[in-house]
N, C-alpha and C positions, 0 to 999 in steps of 0.2 A: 876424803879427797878434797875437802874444804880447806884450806892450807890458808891461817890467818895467823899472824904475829900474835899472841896473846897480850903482848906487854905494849904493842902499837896505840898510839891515842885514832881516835876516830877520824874528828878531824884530819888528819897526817894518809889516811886513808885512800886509795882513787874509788871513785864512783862505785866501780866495778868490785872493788874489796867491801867495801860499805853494805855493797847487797851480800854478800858473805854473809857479812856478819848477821844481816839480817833472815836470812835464811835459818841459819846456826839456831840463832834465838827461836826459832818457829819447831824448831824439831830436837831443843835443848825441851822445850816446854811440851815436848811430847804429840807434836799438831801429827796428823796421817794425812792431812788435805793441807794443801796452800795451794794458796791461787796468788799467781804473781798478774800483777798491773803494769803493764809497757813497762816490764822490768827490762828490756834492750834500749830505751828511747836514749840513754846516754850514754852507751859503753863503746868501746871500740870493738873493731870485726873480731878482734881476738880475745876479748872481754866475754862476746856473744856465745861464740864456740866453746871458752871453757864454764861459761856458765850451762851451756847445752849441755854436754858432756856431766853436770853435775845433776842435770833434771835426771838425765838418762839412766845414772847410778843410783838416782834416788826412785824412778820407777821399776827400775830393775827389782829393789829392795821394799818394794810394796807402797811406797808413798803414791797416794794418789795427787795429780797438780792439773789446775784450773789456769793455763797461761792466757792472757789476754795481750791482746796484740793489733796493729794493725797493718803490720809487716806480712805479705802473704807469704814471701819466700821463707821466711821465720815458721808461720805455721804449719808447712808440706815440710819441713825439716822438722818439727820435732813434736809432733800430734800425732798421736793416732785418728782421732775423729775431732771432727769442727763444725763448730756453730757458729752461724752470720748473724749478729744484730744488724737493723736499721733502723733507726729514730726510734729505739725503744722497743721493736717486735722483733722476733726470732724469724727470721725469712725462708734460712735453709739450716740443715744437719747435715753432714753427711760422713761414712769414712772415710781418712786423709788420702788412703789411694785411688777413691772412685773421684777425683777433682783434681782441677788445676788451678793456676796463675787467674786466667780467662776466665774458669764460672766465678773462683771465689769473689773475683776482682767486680762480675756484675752482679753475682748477689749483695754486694757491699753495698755499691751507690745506685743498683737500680737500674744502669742502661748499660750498653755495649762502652766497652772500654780500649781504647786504643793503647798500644805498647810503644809502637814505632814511632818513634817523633820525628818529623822531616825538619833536621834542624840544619840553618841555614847557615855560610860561614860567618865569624864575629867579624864583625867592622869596629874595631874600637878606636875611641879619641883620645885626647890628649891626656897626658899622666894626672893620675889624683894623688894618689899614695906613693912614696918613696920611705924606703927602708935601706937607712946607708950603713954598713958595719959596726949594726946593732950588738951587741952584747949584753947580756941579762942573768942577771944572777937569781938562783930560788930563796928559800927564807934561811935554810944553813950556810948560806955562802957559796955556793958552788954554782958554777958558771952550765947554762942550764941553752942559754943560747948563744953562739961564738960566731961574731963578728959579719950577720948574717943580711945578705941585699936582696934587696927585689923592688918592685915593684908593679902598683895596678893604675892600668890604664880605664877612661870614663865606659862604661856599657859592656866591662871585659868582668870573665867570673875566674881567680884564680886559685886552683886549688891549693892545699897543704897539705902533704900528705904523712901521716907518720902515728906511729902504736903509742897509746897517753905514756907519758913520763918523759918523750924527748923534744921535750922544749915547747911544744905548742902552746900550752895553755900561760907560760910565761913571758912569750912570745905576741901573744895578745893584751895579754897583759898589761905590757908595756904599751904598748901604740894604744891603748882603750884610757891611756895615765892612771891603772891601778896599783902599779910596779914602776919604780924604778930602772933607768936605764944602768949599766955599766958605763958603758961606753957606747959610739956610736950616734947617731943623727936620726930623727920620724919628720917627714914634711907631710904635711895634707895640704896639697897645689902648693902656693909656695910659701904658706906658714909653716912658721921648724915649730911644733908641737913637742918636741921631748921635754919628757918628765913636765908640763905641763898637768893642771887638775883634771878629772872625771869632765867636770862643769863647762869649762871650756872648751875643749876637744870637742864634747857634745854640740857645743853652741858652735862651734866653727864647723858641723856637716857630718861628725862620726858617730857613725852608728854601733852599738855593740851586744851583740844579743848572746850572753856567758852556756858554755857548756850544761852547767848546773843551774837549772832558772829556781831552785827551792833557794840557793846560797845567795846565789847575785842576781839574779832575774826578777824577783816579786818578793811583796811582803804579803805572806798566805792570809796573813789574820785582818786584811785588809781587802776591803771589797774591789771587784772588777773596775766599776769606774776608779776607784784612788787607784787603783794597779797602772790604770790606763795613760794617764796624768803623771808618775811618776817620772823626775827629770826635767817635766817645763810645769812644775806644778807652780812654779811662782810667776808664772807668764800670764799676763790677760788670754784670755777672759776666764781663766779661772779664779783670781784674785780680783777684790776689789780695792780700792785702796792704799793697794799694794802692801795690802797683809789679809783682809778677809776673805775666804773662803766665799767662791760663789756656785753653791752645788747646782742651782739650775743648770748651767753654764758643764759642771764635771758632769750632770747628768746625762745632758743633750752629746757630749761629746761622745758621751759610753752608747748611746744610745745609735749613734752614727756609724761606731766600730762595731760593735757588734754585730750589726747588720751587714757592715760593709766586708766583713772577715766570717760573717757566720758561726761566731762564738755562743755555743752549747753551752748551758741552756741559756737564753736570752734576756739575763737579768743582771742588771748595771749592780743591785746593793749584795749577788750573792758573795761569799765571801772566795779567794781567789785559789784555798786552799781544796774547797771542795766539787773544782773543775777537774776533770780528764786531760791527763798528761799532755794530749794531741791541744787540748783549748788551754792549757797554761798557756 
């Protein structure tokens, strides 16, 4: 039921086939146990479902699997039984039908957990982002987003909604200046940023945190603090000079976020590869 292109390059791959593949590789080499790690943390709802569907075929068929997760709705769908870490101790066990949302969610963090958010209506201000009859082509040519408007207002969250492959991630792309426009016009307030660099864009206010943080998010082989730094890394007070590195300075910074974001475990030189999906 694993349905991969054989002749496909990897790369060329989405998220969601990638894990395929790597699955494949685990039970080509003969594994009975795999344990997958936030293998949902980047796939789409429909990514999630047919990768479900694959576990289910695979315990049907005697594989035993270790999914780690901290998705709760994730775990009552497709666990038999479930264990709660917290800072490193085993809290609770239990089987998936004797539990809900509710306990597993206070065994997680330790106190009562609220679901219902009294959330209040948006008030938002003046336009930040304009997106005027964008067009965006993918790396074969083909026109991937067609002549597409919107925009967001200050303190407004807007969604986008859509299954990977129709256009989002080239879509960002574009407005983030990692792509190419076709055609079409990007304002942030009322600088026209199209086809503009990464560099810039950033330095004019935009923020962009990529689907895939292994590809375009972090450099693994690189510590927490250089992770942290990346993008104003030539900015005082990291630089002295205006070329020397000043690690007290990258130190103190990592030292501020971490604590201010709660990044597990609590070490500016560990390297960034060997954090938990949730603290990349």
């Amino acid at each position: 039921g694993l349905k991969i292109d054989p002749r496909a390059k990897i790369a060329d791959l989405s998220v969601g086939l990638q894990q395929r593949v790597e699955i494949l590789k685990a039970l080509y080499r003969g594994a009975e146990i795999l344990i997958l790690d936030e293998p949902t943390a980047v796939l789409t709802p429909q990514e999630v479902e047919d990768l479900f569907g694959v576990l289910r075929t695979l315990k049907a068929n005697g594989t035993s699997i270790v999914f780690i997760t901290h998705k709760i709705k994730e775990v009552l769908a497709v666990s038999d039984r479930v264990s709660v870490l917290r800072r490193g101790k085993k809290v609770g066990n239990k089987a998936t039908f004797e539990t809900d949302e509710q306990d597993l969610a206070e065994m997680m963090v330790g106190r009562v957990v609220l679901f219902n958010v009294d959330k209040r209506p948006a008030r938002p201000g003046p336009e930040v982002l304009r997106v005027d009859r964008l067009s965006v082509k993918d790396q074969f040519g083909h026109v991937k987003v067609d002549h597409v408007n919107f925009s967001v207002r200050r303190g407004e969250v807007l969604g986008i909604a859509g299954v990977e492959g129709n256009g989002q991630s080239e879509l960002v792309e574009a407005i983030a200046g990692l792509r190419k426009a076709a055609s079409g016009k990007i304002f942030l307030g009322d600088q026209d940023i199209t086809d503009s660099s990464p560099l810039k864009i950033r330095e004019a206010g935009f923020g962009y945190v990529p689907e895939d943080r292994h590809r375009r998010g972090l450099i693994l082989d690189y510590s927490v603090a250089d992770n942290l730094i990346l993008g104003i890394h030539g900015r005082k007070p990291f630089v002295k000079r205006g070329m020397v590195r000043d690690d007290h300075a990258i130190s103190e910074n990592a030292e501020h976020v971490i604590e201010q974001y709660d990044i597990r475990p609590p070490v500016p030189n560990q390297l960034a590869r060997s954090l938990s999906g949730g603290n990349q």
